[in-house]
Structure formats: structure tokens, C-alpha cells
C-alpha positions in Angstrom: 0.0 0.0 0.0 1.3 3.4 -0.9 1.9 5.9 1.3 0.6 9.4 2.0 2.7 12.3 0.6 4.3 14.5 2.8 3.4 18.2 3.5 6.3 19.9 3.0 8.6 17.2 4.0 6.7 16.7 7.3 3.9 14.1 8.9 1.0 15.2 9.5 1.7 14.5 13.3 4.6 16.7 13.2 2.9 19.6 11.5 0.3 19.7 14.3 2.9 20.0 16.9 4.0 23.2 15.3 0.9 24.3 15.0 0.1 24.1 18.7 3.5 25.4 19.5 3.4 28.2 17.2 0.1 29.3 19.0 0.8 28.8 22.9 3.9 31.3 21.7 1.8 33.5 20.3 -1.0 33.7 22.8 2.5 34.1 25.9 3.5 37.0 23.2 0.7 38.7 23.5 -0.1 38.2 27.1 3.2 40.0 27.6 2.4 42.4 25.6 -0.8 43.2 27.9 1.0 43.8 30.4 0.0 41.1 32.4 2.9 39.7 33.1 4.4 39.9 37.1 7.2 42.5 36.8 10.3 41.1 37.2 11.9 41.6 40.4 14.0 44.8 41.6 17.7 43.3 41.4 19.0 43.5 45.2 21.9 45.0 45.8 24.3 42.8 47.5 26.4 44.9 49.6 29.2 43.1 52.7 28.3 43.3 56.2 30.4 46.4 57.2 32.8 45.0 59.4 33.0 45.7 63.4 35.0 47.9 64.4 37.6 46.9 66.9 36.8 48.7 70.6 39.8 51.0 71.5 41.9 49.3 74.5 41.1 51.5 77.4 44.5 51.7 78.7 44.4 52.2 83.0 45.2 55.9 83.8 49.1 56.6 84.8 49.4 56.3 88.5 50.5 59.4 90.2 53.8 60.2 91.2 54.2 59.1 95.1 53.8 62.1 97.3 56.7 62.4 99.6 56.0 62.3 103.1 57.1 64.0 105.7 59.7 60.8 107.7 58.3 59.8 111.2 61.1 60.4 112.9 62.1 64.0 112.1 63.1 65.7 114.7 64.8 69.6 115.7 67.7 69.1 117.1 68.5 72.9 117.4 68.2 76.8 116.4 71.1 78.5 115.0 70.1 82.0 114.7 73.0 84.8 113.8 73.3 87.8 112.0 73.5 87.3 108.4 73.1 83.2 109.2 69.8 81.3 109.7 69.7 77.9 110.1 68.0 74.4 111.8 69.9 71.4 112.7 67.2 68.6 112.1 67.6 65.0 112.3 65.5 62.5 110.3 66.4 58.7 109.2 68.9 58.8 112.0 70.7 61.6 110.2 70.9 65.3 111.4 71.8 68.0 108.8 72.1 71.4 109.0 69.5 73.4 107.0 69.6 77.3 106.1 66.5 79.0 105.3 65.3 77.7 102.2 66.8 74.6 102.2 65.3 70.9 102.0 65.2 69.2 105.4 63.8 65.9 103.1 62.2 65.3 99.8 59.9 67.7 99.6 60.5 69.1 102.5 61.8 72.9 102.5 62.7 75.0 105.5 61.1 78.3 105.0 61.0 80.1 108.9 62.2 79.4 112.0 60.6 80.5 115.6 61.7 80.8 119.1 61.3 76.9 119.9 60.1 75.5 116.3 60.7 75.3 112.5 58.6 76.0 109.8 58.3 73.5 107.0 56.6 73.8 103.9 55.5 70.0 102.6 53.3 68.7 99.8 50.8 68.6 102.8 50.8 72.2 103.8 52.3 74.0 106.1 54.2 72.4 109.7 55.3 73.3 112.7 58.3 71.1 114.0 58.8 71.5 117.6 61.8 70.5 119.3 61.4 66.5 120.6 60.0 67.8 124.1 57.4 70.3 123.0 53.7 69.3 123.3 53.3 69.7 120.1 56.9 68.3 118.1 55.2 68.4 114.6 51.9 70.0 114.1 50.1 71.4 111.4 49.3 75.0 111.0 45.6 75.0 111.3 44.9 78.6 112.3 43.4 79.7 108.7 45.2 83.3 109.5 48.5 81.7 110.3 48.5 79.3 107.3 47.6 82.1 104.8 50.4 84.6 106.5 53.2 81.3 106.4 52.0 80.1 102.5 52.9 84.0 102.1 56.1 84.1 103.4 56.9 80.3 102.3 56.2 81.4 98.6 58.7 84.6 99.1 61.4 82.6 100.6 61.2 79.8 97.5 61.3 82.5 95.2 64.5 84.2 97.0 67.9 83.4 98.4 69.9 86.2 100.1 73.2 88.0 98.9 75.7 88.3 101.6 78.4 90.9 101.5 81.2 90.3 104.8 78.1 88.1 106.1 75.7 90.3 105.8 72.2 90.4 104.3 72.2 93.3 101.5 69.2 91.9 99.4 67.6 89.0 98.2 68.4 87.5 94.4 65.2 86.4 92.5 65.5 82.5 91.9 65.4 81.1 88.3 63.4 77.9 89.6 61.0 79.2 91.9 58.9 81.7 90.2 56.5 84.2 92.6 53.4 85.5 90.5 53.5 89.1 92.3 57.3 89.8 91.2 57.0 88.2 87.7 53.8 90.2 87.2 55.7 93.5 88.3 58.2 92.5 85.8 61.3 91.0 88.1 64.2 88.1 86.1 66.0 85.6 87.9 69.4 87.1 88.7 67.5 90.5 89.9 68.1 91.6 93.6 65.7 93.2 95.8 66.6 95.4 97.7 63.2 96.6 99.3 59.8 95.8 99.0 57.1 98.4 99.5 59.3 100.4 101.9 60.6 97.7 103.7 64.4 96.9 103.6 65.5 93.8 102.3 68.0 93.1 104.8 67.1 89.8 107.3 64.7 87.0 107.1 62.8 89.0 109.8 62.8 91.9 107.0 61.6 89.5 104.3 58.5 87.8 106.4 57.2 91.5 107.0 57.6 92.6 103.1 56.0 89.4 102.2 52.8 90.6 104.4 52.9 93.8 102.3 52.9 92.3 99.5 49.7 90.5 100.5 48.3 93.9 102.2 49.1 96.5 99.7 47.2 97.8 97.0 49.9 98.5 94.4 53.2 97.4 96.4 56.7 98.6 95.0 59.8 97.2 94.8 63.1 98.4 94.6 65.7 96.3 92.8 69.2 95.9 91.1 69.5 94.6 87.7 72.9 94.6 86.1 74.1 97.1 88.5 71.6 99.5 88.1 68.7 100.8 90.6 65.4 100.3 89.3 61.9 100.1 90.3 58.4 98.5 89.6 54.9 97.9 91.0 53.3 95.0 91.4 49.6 95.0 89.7 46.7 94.8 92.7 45.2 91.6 90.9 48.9 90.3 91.0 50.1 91.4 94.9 46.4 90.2 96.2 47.0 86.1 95.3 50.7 86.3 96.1 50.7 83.9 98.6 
């Protein structure tokens, strides 16, 4: 039996299957087309997890330096008290050592006045009194509020100064290069300068030197006489300046 001619090439069968294809094509075409169709989705942007950031190390705070303190077993062993020549003999750490006016008695420790029966010490805690070893009181604070502001006063003077002897005796006081005082850099003073007075007061003890450093608290406009490269000059200390000299 013969067979059926070809279409083209093609069966029958496979002519119907692109038919049907041709048409579900069509039909999606147009469907599209419509608008229809589900818009494709928004592309996301893939982006890293930013990183964490390491926490800064909180490092502990410096310790302060150690605060020297004042040695337990200081004690005055004596007064020397001569013209042009001021001095303590005071023992501590089973050593005694004789200190002038101004001078450390320990680590900071300074000898700034002497009395009758005691010494004066300026220390990182204030003001003391040392006493000799049978006083009442051997080593006491100075707690009258008067007192301590009159012996800051005079303790910040004597820092600042040291005295210039001629034949042993006291003819002024040379400003200090590492002790500054507020009131005489604010009248204008250098280290090297000598003082010879301070608001009419001579320059010429330690006794002389306690009572300028008062006017210089007390004074509106204090002025002080001085020597600078051989020559005589003179200043005044600003009111702000003399008021918070001590």
C-alpha cells in the first residue's frame, strides 16, 4: 500500500505540533504584551556586612607620682640664729643635717622660717610646725586659717629668693630662676634680679623679708626696689597680682 505524501517534508503529526506550539507562543506574546505579566523583580543589591570595628583598648590611667611624706622620725635638734646666718639642725632617718632658710630638710620638704622653739616647713601637705622632741606639740600642722595664709605668704617669698651676703651680711635678696612668685613676675622681676626693698621695707634679714612678704599681701599696688645689672630700678606689682601672692 502506498503511502501518504508529505506536506512539506513533514507528517501530519509533526505539523500539528508546530501548530500548537506556534500558537501557545503567540498567545504568551501577547499576554506579555498586555501587560500582564508579574514584573520582574528589583535586582538587590548585595552589599558586605560592614565589618565591626575593633573597641579601643582602654589603657588604666598613669598612676600618680608618690607624694613624699614627711619621715616619722624628724626631729629639731637645734636653732642657730646669727646675723646674716639662719639655720635648723634637724635629724630625720637617724641623720641630722644642717638646713639654712630655704633649704630641704627631706624630699619635699623645705625649710622656710624658723621661731623661738620650732621650725617652719613647707611640705606637699601644707604648712608644719616642727617642735623640738619635748614640745607638746613636736610636729603639728598649722591650722589657724590666718596663720597658714600669712606662712603660704612668706613660704612662697622665701622659694622664690635666696639672700646675697656681703662680709656676712644680708644686703638683698636675688630672685630665683626655679622658683617663680606671681607678684614679682607680674611686676616685671628676672631671675638674677636683687631686691633690695619691697614696699618700703628693707631687704635686709629673714625678719625683714617675712614682713615685706605681708605687704605684699596687704598692699594695694606694692613697689619694689631692685638691682638689675648694676643699676637701681623700680616696679609695681599690679593689685590683681600682689592680692594672690601667697
Amino acid at each position: 500500500m502506498a503511502e501518504a505524501p508529505r506536506l512539506g517534508g513533514s507528517s501530519p503529526a509533526e505539523w500539528a505540533g508546530a501548530l500548537g506550539g506556534g500558537l501557545l507562543l503567540a498567545a504568551g506574546l501577547i499576554w506579555w504584551l498586555r501587560g500582564d505579566a508579574p514584573a520582574p523583580p528589583e535586582p538587590v543589591e548585595l552589599t558586605a556586612a560592614p565589618a565591626s570595628q575593633p573597641q579601643p583598648v582602654q589603657l588604666p590611667a598613669p598612676a600618680p607620682p608618690p607624694t613624699p611624706a614627711l619621715p616619722a622620725d624628724m626631729t629639731l635638734r637645734g636653732i642657730i640664729r646669727q646675723p646674716g646666718r639662719e639655720a635648723a639642725i634637724i635629724e630625720a632617718a637617724g641623720r641630722q643635717r644642717l638646713v639654712a632658710i630655704g633649704g630641704m630638710a627631706a624630699p619635699g620638704v623645705r625649710l622656710v622660717a624658723l621661731e623661738a622653739e620650732a621650725a617652719l616647713l613647707d611640705t606637699p601637705a601644707g604648712p608644719l610646725r616642727l617642735a623640738f622632741a619635748n614640745s607638746p606639740a613636736a610636729a603639728a600642722p598649722v591650722a589657724d586659717p590666718a596663720a597658714t595664709a600669712a606662712t603660704r605668704a612668706i613660704t612662697s617669698l622665701r622659694i622664690a629668693l635666696t639672700p646675697r651676703r656681703d662680709d656676712g651680711n644680708t644686703t638683698g635678696f636675688i630672685v630665683r630662676a626655679e622658683s617663680p612668685h606671681p607678684a614679682l613676675a607680674a611686676a616685671g622681676l628676672q631671675p638674677g634680679d636683687i631686691i633690695i626693698e619691697i614696699d618700703g621695707v628693707t631687704m635686709e634679714s629673714q625678719e625683714r623679708l617675712e614682713e615685706a612678704a605681708g605687704r605684699l599681701e596687704t598692699s594695694t599696688a606694692p613697689e619694689i626696689v631692685f638691682e638689675r645689672g648694676g643699676a637701681i630700678r623700680r616696679a609695681k606689682v599690679p593689685a590683681t597680682a600682689a592680692k594672690s601672692a601667697g
